[in-house]
Wavefront OBJ file of the C-alpha trace (Angstrom):
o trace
v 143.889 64.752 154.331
v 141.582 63.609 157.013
v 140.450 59.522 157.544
v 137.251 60.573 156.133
v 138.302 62.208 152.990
v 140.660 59.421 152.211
v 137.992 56.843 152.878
v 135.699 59.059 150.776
v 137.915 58.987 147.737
v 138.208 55.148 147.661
v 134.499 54.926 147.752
v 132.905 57.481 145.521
v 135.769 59.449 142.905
v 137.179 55.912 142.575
v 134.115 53.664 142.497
v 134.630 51.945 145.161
v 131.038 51.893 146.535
v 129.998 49.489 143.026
v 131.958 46.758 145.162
v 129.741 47.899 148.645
v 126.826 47.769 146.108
v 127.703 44.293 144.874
v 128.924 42.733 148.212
v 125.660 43.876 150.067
v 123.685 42.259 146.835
v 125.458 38.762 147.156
v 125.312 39.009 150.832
v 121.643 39.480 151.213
v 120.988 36.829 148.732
v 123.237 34.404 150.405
v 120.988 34.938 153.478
v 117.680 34.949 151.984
v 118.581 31.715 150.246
v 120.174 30.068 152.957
v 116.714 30.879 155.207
v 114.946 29.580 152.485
v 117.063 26.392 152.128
v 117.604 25.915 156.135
v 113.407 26.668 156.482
v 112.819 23.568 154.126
v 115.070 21.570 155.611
v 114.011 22.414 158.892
v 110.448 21.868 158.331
v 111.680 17.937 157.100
v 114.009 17.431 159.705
v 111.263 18.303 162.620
v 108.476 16.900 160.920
v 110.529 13.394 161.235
v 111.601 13.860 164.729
v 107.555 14.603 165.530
v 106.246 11.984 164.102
v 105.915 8.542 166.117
v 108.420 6.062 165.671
v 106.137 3.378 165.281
v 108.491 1.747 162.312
v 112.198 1.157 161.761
v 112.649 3.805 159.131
v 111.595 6.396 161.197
v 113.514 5.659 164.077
v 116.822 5.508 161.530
v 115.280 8.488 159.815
v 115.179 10.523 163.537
v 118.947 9.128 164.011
v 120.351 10.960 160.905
v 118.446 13.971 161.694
v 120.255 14.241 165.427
v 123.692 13.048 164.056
v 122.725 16.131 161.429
v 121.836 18.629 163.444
v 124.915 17.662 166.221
v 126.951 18.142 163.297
v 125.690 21.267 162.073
v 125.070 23.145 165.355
v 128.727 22.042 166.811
v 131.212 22.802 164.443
v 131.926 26.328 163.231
v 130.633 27.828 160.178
v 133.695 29.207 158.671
v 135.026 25.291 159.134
v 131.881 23.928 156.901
v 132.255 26.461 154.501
v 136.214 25.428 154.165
v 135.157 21.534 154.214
v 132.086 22.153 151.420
v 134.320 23.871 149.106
v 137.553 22.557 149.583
v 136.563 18.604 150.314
v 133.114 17.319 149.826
v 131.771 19.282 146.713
v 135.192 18.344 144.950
v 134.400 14.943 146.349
v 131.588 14.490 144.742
v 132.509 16.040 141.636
v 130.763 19.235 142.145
v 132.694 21.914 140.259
v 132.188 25.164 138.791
v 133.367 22.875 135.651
v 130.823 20.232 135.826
v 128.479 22.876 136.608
v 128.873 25.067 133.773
v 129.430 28.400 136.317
v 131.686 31.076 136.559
v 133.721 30.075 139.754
v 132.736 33.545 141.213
v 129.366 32.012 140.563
v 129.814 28.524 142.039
v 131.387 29.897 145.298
v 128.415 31.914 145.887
v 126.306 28.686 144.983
v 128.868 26.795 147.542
v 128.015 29.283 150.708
v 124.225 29.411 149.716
v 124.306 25.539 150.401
v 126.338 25.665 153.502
v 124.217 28.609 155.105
v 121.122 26.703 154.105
v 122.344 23.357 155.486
v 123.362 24.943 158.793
v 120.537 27.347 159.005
v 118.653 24.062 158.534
v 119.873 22.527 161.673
v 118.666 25.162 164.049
v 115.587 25.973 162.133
v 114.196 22.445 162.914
v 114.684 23.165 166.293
v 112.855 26.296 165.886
v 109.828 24.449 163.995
v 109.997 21.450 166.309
v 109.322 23.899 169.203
v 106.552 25.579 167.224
v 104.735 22.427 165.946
v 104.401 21.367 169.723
v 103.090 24.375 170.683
v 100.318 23.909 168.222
v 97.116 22.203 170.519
v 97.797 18.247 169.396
v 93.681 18.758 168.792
v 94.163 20.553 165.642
v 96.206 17.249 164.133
v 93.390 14.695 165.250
v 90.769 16.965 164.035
v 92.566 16.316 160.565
v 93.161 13.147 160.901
v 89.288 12.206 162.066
v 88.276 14.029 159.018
v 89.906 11.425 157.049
v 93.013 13.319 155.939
v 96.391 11.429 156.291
v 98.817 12.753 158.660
v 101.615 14.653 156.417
v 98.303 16.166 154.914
v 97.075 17.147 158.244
v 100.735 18.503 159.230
v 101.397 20.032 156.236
v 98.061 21.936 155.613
v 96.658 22.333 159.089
v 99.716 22.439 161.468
v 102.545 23.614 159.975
v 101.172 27.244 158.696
v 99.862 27.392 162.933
v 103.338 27.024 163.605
v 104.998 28.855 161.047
v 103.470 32.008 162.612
v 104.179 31.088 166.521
v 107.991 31.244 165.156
v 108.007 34.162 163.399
v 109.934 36.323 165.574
v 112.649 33.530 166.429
v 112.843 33.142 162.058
v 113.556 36.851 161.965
v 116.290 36.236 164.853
v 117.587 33.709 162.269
v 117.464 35.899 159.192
v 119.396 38.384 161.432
v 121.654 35.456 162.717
v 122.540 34.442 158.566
v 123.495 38.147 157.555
v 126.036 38.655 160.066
v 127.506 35.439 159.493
v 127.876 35.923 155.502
v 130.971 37.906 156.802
v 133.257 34.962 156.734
v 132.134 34.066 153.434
v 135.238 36.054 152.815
v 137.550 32.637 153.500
v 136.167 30.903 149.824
v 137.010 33.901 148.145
v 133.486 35.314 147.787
v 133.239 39.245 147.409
v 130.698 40.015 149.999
v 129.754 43.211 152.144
v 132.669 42.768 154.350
v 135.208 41.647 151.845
v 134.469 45.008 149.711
v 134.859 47.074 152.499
v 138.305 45.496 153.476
v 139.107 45.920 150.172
v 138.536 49.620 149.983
v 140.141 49.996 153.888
v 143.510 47.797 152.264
v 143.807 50.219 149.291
v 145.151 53.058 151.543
v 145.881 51.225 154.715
v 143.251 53.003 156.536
v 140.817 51.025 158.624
v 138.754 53.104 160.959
v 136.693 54.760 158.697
v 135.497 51.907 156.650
v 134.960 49.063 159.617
v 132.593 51.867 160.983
v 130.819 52.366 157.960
v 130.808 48.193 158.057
v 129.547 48.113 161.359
v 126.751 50.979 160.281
v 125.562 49.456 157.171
v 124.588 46.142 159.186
v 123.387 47.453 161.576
v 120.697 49.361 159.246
v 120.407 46.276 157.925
v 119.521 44.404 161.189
v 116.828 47.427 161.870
v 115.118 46.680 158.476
v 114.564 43.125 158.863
v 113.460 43.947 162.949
v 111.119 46.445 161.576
v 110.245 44.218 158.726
v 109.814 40.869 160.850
v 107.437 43.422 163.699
v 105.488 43.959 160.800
v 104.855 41.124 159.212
v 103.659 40.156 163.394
v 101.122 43.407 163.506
v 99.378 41.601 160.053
v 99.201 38.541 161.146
v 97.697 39.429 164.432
v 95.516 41.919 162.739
v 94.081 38.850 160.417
v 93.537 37.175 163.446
v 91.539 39.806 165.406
v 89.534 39.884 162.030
v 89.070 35.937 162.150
v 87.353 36.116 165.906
l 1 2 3 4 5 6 7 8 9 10 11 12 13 14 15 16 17 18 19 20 21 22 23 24 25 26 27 28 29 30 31 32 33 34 35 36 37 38 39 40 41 42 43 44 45 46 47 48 49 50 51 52 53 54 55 56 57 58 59 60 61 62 63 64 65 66 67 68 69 70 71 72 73 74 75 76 77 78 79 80 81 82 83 84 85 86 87 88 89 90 91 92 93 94 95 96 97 98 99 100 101 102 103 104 105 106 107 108 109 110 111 112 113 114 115 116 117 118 119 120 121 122 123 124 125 126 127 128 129 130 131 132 133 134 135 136 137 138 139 140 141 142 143 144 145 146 147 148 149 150 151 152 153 154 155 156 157 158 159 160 161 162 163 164 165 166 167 168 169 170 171 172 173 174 175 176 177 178 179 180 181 182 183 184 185 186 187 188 189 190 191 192 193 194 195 196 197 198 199 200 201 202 203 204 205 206 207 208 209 210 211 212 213 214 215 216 217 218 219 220 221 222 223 224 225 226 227 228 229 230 231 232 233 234 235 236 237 238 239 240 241 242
């Protein structure tokens, strides 16, 4: 029996692609959710370190944000994952208990928060790079029209940036789903964990790490091809606009 009909049988007469199926549904919402999470708290983070510190509580608001984002960007994600789920969310009395989850649930709630808090850290780099790219003219026009500034940021700025960073948010988005592979080390089924599981069943690996490898890198492809054209539209609408 060849590598491929082995790997075959594992996968389709004994069901094993229902885990692929699964894994690849929890690891794209992982990802999507920890964007989602990481663009919000992005968006905060660089909107604080943007604004003048003309007042104490900015100035200690711009210190947590660095000591955050040090944090973040210089430790390992695999290690915040461990300290989330093993340390601080017990800590704080965060359990799939007190949260009324299944704990297959709660660990997928766990990694959401971790890729979102970490995806947060370099996203406000991201934005803070896109809001100064945005002419300073567009925030004083707001602000000489009487509207406050986080009105003027919010509703005039930020969208201006939003669409300068596209491309470097898709990098992210790509960034997130090749990360959700050590997801693995809180016991949460994803992508890579199912495939393991089906190359551990009859000790034979080379078939279904390629198959791994394949299947993200389709999945890198779609969000490229995705992310170029969600650009083409929003260049289009601009062309339109002049």
């Amino acid at each position: 029996m060849t590598a491929w009909d082995i790997f075959w049988r594992s996968f389709y007469t004994n069901g094993g692609y229902q885990d692929v199926l699964n894994g690849l549904k929890t690891t794209v919402i992982i990802a999507v959710v920890g964007l989602l999470l990481g663009i919000l708290i992005g968006m905060i983070i660089a909107i604080v370190k943007v604004t003048p510190q003309t007042n104490i509580g900015i100035k200690i608001l711009a210190k947590i944000a660095d000591v955050y984002v040090a944090i973040f960007r210089g430790t390992p994600i695999m290690v915040q994952l461990l300290i989330v789920y093993f340390v601080l969310f017990p800590a704080i009395g965060l359990s799939a208990g007190n949260l009324g989850v299944p704990v297959e649930r709660y660990r997928i709630i766990v990694a959401m928060a971790v890729y979102g808090m970490n995806s947060g850290a370099y996203v406000s780099e991201i934005m803070r790079s896109g809001i100064q790219s945005v002419d300073i003219g567009q925030l004083e026009a707001g602000r000489t029209l009487g509207l406050s500034y986080g009105y003027s940021m919010l509703h005039i700025v930020i969208p201006q940036a939003i669409k300068n960073i596209l491309p470097t948010l898709g990098n992210e988005f790509i960034v997130l789903i090749k990360e959700t592979s050590v997801v693995s080390f809180i016991a949460v089924v994803d992508v890579t964990k199912a495939f393991k599981s089906i190359a551990d069943s009859n000790y034979e690996y080379i078939v279904p790490y390629l198959m791994l490898g394949l299947l993200y890198l389709v999945l890198v492809l779609l969000i490229t091809g995705l992310i170029k054209l969600i650009e083409r539209r929003f260049a289009k609408s601009d062309r339109n606009g002049k």
